[in-house]
C-alpha positions in Angstrom: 193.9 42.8 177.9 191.2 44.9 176.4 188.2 42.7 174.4 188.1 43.3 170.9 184.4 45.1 169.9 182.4 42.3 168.3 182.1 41.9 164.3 178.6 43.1 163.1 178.0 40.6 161.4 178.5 38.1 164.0 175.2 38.0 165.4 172.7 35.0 165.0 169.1 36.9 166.2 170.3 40.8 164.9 169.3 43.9 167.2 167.7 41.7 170.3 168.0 42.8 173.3 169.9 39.9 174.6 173.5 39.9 176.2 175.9 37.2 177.4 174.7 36.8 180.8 177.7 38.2 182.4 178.0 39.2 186.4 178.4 42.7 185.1 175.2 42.4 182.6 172.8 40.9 185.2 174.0 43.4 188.0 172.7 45.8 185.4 169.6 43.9 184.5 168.7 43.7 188.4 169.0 47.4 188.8 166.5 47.3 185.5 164.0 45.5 186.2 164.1 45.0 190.5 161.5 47.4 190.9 157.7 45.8 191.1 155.1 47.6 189.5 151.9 46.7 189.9 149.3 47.0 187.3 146.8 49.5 188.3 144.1 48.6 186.0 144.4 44.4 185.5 141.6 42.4 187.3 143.5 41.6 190.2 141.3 38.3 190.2 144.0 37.5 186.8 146.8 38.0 188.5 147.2 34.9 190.3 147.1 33.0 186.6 149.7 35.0 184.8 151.6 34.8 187.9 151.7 31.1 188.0 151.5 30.8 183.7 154.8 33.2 183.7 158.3 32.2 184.2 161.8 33.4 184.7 164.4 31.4 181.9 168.0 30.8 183.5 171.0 29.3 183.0 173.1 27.6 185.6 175.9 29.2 187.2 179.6 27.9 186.6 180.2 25.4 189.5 184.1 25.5 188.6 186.2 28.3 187.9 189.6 27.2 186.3 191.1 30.9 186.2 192.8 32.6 189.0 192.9 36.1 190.2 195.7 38.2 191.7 193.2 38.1 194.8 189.5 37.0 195.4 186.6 38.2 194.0 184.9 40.4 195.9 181.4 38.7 195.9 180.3 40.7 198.8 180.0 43.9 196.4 176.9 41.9 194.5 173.6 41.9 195.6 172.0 39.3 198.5 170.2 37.5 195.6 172.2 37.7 192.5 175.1 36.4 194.8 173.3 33.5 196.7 171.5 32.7 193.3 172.8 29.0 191.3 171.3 30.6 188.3 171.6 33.9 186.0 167.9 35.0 184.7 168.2 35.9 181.0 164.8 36.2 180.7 160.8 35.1 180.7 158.6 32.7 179.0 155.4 31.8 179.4 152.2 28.8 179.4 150.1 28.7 176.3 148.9 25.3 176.5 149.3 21.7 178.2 153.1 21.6 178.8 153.4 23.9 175.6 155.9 27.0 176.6 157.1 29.8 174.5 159.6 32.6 174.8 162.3 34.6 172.3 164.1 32.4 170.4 166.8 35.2 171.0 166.6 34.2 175.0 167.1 30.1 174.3 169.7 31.2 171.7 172.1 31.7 174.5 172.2 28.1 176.0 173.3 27.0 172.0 176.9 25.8 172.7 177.0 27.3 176.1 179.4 27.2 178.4 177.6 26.9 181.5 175.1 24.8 180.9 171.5 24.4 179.4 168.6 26.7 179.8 165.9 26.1 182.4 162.4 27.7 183.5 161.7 28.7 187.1 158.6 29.8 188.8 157.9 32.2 191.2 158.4 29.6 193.7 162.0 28.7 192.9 161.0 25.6 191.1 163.1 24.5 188.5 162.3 22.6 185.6 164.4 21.8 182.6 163.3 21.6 179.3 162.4 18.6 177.7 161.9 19.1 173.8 162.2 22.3 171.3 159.0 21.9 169.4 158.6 25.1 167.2 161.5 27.3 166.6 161.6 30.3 164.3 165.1 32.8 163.9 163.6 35.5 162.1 160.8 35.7 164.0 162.4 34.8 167.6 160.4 32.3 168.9 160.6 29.5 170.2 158.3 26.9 171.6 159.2 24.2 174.3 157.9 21.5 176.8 159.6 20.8 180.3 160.3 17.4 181.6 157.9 17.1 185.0 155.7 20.1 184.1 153.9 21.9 187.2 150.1 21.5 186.8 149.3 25.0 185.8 146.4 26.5 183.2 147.7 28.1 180.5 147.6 32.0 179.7 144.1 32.4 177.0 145.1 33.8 173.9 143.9 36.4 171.8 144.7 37.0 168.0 142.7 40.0 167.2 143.8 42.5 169.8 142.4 46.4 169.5 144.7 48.9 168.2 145.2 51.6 171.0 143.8 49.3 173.3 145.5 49.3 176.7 148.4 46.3 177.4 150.5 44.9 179.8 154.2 43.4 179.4 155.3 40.8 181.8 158.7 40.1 183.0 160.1 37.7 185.9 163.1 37.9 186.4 166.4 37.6 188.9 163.3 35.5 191.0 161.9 38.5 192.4 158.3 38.2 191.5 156.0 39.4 188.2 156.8 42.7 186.7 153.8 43.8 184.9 153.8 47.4 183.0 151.2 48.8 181.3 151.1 50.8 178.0 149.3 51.0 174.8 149.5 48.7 171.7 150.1 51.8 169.6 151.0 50.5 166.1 152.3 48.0 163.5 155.5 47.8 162.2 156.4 46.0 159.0 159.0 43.0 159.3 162.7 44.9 158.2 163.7 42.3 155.3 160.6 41.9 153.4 157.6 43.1 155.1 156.6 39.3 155.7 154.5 40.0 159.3 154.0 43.1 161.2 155.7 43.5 164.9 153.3 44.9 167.3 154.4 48.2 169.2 153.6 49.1 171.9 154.3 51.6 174.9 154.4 49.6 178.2 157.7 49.5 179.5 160.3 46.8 178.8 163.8 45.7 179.8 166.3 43.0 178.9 164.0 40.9 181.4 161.1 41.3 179.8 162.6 39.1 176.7 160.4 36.5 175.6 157.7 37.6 177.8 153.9 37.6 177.5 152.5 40.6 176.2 148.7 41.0 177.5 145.5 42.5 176.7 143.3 44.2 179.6 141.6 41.2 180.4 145.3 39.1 180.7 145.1 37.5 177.6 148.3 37.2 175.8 148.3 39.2 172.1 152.4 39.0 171.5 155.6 38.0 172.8 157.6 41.1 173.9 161.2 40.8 171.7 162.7 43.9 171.8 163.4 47.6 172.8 163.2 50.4 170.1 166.4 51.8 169.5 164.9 55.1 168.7 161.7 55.7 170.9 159.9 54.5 173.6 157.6 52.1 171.6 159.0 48.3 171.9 158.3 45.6 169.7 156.2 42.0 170.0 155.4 39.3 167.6 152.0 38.3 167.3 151.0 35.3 169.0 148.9 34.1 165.9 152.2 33.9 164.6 153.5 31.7 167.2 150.1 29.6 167.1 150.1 29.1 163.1 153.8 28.4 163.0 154.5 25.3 161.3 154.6 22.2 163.8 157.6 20.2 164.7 159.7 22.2 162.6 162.8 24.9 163.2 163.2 27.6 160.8 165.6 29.9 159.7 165.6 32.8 156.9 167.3 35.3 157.7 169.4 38.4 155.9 173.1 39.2 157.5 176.1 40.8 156.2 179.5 39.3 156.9 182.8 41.5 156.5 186.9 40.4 157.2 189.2 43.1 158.5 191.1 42.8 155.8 188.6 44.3 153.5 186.0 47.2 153.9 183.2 45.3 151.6 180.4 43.2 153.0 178.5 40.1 151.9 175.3 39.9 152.1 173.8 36.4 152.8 170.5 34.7 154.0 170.8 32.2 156.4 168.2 29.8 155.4 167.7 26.4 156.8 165.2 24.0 158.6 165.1 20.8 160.1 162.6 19.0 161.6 161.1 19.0 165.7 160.3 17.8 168.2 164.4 17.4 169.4 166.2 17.8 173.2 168.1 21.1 173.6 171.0 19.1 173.5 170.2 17.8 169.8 168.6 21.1 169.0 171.5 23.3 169.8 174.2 20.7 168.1 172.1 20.8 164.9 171.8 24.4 164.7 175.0 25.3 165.6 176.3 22.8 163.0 174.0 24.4 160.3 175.1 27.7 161.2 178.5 27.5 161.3 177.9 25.8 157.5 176.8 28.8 156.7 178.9 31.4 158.0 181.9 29.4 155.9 180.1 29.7 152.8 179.6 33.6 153.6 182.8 34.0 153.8 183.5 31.5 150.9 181.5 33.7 148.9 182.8 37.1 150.0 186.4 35.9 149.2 184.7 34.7 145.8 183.3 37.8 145.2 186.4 39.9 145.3 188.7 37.4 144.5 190.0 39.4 141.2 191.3 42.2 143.9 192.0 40.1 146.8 195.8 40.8 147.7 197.9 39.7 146.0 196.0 40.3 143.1 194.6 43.0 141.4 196.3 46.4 140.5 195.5 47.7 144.2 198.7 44.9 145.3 201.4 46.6 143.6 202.8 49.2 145.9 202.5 46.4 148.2 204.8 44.2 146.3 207.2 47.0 145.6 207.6 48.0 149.0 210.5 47.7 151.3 210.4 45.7 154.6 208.9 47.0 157.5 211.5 46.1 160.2 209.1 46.4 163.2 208.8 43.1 165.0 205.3 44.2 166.3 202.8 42.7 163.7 199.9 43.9 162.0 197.6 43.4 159.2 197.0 43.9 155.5 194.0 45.9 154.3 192.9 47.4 151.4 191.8 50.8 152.2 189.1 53.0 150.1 191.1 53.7 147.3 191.8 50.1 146.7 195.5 50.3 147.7 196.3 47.1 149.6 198.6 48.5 153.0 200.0 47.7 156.5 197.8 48.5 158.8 199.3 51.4 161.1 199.9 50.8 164.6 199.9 52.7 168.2 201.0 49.7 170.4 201.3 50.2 174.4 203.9 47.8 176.3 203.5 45.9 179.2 206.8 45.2 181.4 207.7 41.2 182.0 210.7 40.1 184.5 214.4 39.0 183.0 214.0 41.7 179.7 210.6 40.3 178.7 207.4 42.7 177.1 204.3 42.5 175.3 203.5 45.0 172.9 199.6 45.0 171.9 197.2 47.2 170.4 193.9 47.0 168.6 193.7 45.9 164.7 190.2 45.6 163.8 188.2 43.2 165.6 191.6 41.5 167.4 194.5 42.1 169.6 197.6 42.1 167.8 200.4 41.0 170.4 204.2 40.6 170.0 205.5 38.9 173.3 209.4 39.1 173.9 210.0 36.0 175.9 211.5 36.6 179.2 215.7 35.4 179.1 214.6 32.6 181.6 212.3 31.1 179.2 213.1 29.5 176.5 212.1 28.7 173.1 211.8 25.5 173.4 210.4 25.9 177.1 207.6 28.4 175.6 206.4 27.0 172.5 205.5 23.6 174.2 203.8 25.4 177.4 200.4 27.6 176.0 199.6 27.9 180.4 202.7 29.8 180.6 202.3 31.6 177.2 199.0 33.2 178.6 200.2 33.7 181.7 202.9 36.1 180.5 200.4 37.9 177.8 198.0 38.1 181.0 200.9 39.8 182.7 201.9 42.3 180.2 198.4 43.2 178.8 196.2 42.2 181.7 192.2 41.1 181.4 190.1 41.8 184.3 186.7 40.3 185.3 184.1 42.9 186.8 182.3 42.3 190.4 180.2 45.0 191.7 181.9 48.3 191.4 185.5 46.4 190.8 187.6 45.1 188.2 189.7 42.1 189.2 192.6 40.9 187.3 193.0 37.4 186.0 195.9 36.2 186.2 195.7 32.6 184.8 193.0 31.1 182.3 194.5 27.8 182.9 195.0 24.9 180.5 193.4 25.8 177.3 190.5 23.2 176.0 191.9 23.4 172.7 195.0 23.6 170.4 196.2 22.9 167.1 198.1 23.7 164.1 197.5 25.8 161.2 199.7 26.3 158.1 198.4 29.8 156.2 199.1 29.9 152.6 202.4 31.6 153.0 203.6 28.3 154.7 203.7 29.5 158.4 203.1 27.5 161.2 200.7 28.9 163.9 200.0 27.4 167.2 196.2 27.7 168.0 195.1 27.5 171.3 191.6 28.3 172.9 190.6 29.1 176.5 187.2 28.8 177.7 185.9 31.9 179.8 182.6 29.8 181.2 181.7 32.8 183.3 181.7 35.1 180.8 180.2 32.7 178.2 182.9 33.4 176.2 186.4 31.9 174.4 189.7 33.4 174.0 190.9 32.2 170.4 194.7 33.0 170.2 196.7 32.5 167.3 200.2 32.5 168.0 203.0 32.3 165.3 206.5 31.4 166.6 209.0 34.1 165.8 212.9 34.2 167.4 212.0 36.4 170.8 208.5 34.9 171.2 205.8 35.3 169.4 203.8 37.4 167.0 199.9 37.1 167.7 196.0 37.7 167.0 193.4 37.4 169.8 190.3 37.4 170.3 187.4 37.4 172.8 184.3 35.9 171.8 180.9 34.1 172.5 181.0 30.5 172.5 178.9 29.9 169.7 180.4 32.1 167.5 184.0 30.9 168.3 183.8 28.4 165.0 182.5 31.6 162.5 185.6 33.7 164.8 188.4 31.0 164.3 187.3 30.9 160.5 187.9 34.4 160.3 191.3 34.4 161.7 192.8 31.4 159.3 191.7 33.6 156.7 193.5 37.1 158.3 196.8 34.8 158.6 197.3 35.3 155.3 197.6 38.8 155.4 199.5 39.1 158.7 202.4 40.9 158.2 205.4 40.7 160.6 209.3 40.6 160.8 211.4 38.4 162.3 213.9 40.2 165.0 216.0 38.6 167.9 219.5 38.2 169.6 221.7 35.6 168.2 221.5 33.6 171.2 217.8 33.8 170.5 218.1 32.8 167.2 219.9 29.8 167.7 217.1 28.7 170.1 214.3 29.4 167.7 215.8 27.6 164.8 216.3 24.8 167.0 212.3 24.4 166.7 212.4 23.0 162.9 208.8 21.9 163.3 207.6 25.6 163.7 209.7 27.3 161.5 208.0 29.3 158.3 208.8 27.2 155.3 210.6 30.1 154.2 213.6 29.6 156.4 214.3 26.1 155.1 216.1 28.0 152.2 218.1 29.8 154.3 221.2 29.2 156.1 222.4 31.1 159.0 225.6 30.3 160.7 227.3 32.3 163.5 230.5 31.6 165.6 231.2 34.1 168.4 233.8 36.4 168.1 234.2 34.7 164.8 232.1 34.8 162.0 229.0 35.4 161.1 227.4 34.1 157.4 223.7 34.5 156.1 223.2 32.8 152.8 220.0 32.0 150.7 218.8 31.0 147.4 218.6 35.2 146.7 221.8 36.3 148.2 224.8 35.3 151.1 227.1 37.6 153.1 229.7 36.8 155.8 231.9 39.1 157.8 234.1 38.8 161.0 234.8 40.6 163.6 236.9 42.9 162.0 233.8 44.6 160.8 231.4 44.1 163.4 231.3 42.5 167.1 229.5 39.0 166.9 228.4 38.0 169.8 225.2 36.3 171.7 223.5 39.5 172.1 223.8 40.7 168.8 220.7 41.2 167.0 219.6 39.9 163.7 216.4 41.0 161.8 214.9 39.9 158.8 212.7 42.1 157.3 210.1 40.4 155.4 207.8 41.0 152.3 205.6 40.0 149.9 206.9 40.0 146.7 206.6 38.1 143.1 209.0 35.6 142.5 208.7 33.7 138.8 205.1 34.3 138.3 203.8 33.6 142.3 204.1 35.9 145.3 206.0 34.8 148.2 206.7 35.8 151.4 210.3 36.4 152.2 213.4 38.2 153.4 213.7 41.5 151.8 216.0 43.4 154.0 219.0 41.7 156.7 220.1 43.6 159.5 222.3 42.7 161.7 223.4 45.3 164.7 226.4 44.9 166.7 224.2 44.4 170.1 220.4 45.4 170.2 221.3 48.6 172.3 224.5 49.7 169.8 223.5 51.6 166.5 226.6 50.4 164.7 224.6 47.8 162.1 225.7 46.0 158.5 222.0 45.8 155.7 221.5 44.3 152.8 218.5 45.5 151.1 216.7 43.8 148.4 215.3 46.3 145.4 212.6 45.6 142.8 212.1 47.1 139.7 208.6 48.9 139.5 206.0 47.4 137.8 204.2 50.2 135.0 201.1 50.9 137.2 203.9 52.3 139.6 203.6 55.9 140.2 206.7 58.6 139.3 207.6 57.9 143.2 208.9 54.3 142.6 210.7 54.9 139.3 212.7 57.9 140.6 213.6 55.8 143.4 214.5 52.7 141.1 216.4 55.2 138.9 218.6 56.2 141.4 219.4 52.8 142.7 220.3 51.6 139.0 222.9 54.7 138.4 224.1 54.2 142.3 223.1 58.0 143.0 223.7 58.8 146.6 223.2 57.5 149.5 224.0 54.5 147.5 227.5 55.9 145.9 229.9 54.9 148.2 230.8 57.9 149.8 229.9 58.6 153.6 227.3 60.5 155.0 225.9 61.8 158.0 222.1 61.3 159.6 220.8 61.3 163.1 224.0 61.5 164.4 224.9 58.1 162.4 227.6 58.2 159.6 226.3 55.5 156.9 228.1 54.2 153.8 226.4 52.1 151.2 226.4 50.9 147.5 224.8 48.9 145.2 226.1 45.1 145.9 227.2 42.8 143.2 228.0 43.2 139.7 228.2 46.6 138.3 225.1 47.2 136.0 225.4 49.2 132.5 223.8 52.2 132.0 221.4 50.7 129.5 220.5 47.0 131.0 217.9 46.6 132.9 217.5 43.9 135.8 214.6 43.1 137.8 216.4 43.0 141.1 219.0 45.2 143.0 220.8 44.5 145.9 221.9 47.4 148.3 224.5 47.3 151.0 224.9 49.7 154.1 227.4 49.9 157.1 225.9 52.2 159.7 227.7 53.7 163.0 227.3 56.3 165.5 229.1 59.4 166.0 231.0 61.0 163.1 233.8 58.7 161.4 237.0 59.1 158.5 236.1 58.5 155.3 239.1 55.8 155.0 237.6 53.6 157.6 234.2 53.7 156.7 235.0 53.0 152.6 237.7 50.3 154.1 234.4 48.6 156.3 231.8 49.0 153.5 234.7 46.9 151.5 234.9 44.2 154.1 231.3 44.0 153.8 231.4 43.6 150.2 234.3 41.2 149.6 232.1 38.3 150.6 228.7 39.7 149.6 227.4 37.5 146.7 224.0 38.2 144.6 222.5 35.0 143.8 219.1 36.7 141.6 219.0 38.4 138.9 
């Protein structure tokens, strides 16, 4: 199971230099930063003070693991100390005053809602000491200032707010415990702010890694001028924020003002928003990261409040750009996918290149990659069933986890998981279209991450989105996918035998299907009938048995003034391996923003031009029949709605039997619409 690439704009400190403090990401920050340099020119009689003054941030290590692996992890690939450590290092802060510490707000940013636990300093000694209260906090300028409960009797670093342009500096890291990286550069230049030019970031050329995060930067007589943030993208100048910043920052007080864009797949246009909030200090990390996160997530709802707002005059199914959509004929493919509207403005299904996974007793899972999600179907295993599947979300994971497997990285190998376990979370959800998902949520605590699937019940499994994402974002990530529910677009396809499961589930069924009858008696009769249209047949037309397949193909289409979303197209095949199949085919006239294409094609379906004429023909080695069901229409009336029905078989066939099937199919084929 591949992870879906992050949305852009789902980022609370954009373009830091911070990472979920995976294995795999602090393997890589070891290799960074693991070798010591020594300062060549920095009083060596200073040392000793920024040594003691400078610490290493962590977070604690998962103690339990509630996923399994198809063997165990290979911890002997990782290095002595990253693999004996309790703690990941995600970065440094520093001592500016009596029990006053400060690092990037970027760096505390990933204790907010996390998963493993809450952030800690740690000195060179080991020593850990958790943080007592957040006292100033700033997002767009990625700081943060702390205290620690039991603070080690240390003197602070000196300060120094008017540092000398080209002077020499030196940026500090500690990290992974192995000691004081110090670095020396130049402070080269000033940068304005990106959004409005409200400060100037400091650049300079001494080297920096992710470790180096929220690190003092120092002047040549170890006085600290900045806090290192970031890495250049583009050149080998980095960036700090002044430390009079820090110092003049209001007190007892978080703030947040910050520009970010939010997008949905299902359009291409972005918002742009401010996040802009405060509230007051001193709090405990605890209180701090509950209030933000709260305030955040507020405001990631009104983003995408307001981006829905914005184009709500072309939002499917409105809007010219919806038309084609609501003229088109079923896609049949049980493998779902999503609507977009693409650069023309033309609302369409999202194309597809799913790979397949192989599950035991006739099972798969089809996936593949629609924007920022997987999109699964899973064809339940015939030893599972509905009823078995839909009330076990363990053993639905464990199957996806089979056919489309996630693996967790150690050292140089990638180890399959083969169980998340009990998810922490589930519920409902009803989209607009009145289907029922099932949402459940795994928590990946050594990844920092949550899997968020939402599954929708369908008669050989399930249809699905999925993603992968960090844990504070999971609230702005499961907001975005009760929004793409309503343009998921899927049919419904199974055996009959898995049918009659399925609708045994009433609970879960779309609300669509309350409408519709469907009755089957093996090696008897078959009857589908609706508020639209009904059919029966027997035998003497087509086997009915437990393995014969029935599809719906659904659509979006207006109905009295409101789109719905129903059963366009019936197919039902003799067996899901036979090609010998009976359709009915619903038909609508085209609206007059249509193009040529769609009146053509509605013309010859009014004057019953071939293939819908009644006479044979021959097509991939199938001989079809098919008319125009229902009344006859006039030459000069015009419906709204045309029904079609085909008889399909392989191998060439007499004209006789084929006309004498198509009029079996036909006898008790009844349009209800007009």
């Amino acid at each position: 199971m591949e992870k879906p690439v992050g949305s852009a704009r789902n980022m609370h400190f954009p373009n830091r230099q911070a990472s979920r403090p995976t294995v795999a990401w602090v393997a890589w920050l070891a290799l960074l930063v693991a070798p010591m340099l020594a300062a060549a020119t920095l009083d060596p009689a200073v040392l000793p003070k920024v040594q003691a003054a400078t610490f290493e941030v962590v977070v604690p290590k998962p103690v339990n693991d509630p996923l399994t692996y198809e063997k165990p992890l290979p911890l002997d690939q990782l290095p002595f100390q990253l693999r004996n450590d309790k703690y990941y290092s995600v970065g440094t802060a520093f001592a500016v005053g009596d029990n006053r510490y400060v690092t990037a707000g970027h760096v505390l940013a990933i204790g907010i809602s996390n998963l493993m636990g809450e952030p800690a300093v740690r000195d060179a000694n080991g020593n850990v000491y958790a943080i007592d209260k957040i006292t100033r906090f700033s997002l767009q300028e990625d700081f943060v200032e702390f205290t620690l409960k039991n603070a080690p009797k240390i003197a602070p670093l000196e300060v120094n707010t008017q540092p000398a342009m080209n002077d020499v500096v030196y940026a500090v890291g500690n990290a992974l415990g192995t000691g004081i990286v110090i670095r020396d550069g130049l402070y080269t230049s000033q940068t304005p702010e990106e959004e409005n030019g409200r400060w100037k970031w400091m650049r300079f050329s001494a080297a920096a890694s992710p470790g180096n995060s929220g690190g003092p930067l120092l002047d040549r007589d170890g006085k600290v001028i900045g806090v290192v943030l970031m890495k250049s993208p583009d050149e080998n100048l980095n960036y700090a924020l002044p430390i009079d910043l820090v110092l003049k920052a209001p007190a007892d007080l978080a703030v947040a003002d910050t520009r970010q864009l939010y997008q949905l797949d299902a359009i291409d246009d972005k918002h742009s928003g401010t996040f802009k909030a405060q509230f007051p200090l001193p709090k405990s990390f605890a209180d701090f990261s509950a209030t933000f996160q709260k305030l955040y997530d507020a405001y990631v709802d009104q983003q995408l409040h307001d981006l829905l707002a914005e184009n709500a005059d072309t939002m499917f199914p409105k809007g010219s750009g919806s038309s084609r959509m609501l003229h088109s004929s079923s896609n049949l493919n049980p493998f779902p996918t999503l609507l977009h509207r693409n650069s023309s403005g033309t609302w369409v299904a999202t194309t597809t290149s799913e790979s397949k996974g192989t599950l035991p007793h006739n099972g798969y899972v089809s996936k593949a990659v629609v924007g920022n999600q997987l999109m699964f179907h899973l064809r339940k295993p015939d030893d599972v069933s509905s009823k078995q599947l839909y009330s076990d979300p363990k053993l639905v994971m464990d199957l996806l986890l089979k056919g489309a497997p996630l693996q967790r990285r150690v050292g140089s190998e990638q180890v399959k998981v083969t169980s998340l376990g009990k998810p922490s979370e589930e519920q409902t959800f009803t989209d607009a279209y009145q289907r029922h998902w099932q949402v459940r949520v795994w928590p990946m605590a050594y990844d920092n991450s949550k899997l968020i699937a939402f599954l929708l019940p369908v008669p050989d499994g399930y249809a699905a989105m999925v993603r992968v994402v960090t844990a504070k974002s999971a609230h702005e990530e499961m907001g975005d996918l009760k929004a793409l529910a309503n343009f998921f677009y899927v049919s419904y396809s199974g055996t009959l035998e898995q049918w009659k499961e399925y609708l045994a589930n009433t609970e879960l069924l779309p609300a669509v299907l309350s409408d519709i009858a469907i009755r089957f008696d093996y090696d008897n009769d078959f009857r589908y009938q609706s508020k639209r249209m009904d059919f029966s047949y027997t035998p003497a037309l087509q086997k009915i048995d437990k393995d014969s397949q029935l599809v719906l193909g659904m659509s979006y289409f207006e109905d009295h003034g409101k789109v719905v979303w129903d059963v366009s197209n019936v197919v039902v095949k003799s067996n899901i391996d036979n090609a010998e199949k009976i359709s009915v085919n619903r038909h609508i006239a085209p609206s007059d923003d249509l193009d040529d294409s769609y009146r053509n094609y509605w013309g010859k379906v009014l004057r019953r031009s071939h293939p819908d004429d009644g006479v044979p023909y021959s097509e991939n080695d199938m001989t079809y029949i098919g008319t125009v069901g229902g009344t006859p229409v006039s030459a000069d009336a015009k419906p709204n709605v045309l029904y079609t029905a085909f008889y399909g078989v392989d191998g060439p066939r007499p004209e006789d039997a084929m006309k004498g099937k198509l009029n079996l199919l036909l006898e008790k084929l009844q349009i209800n619409e007009h």
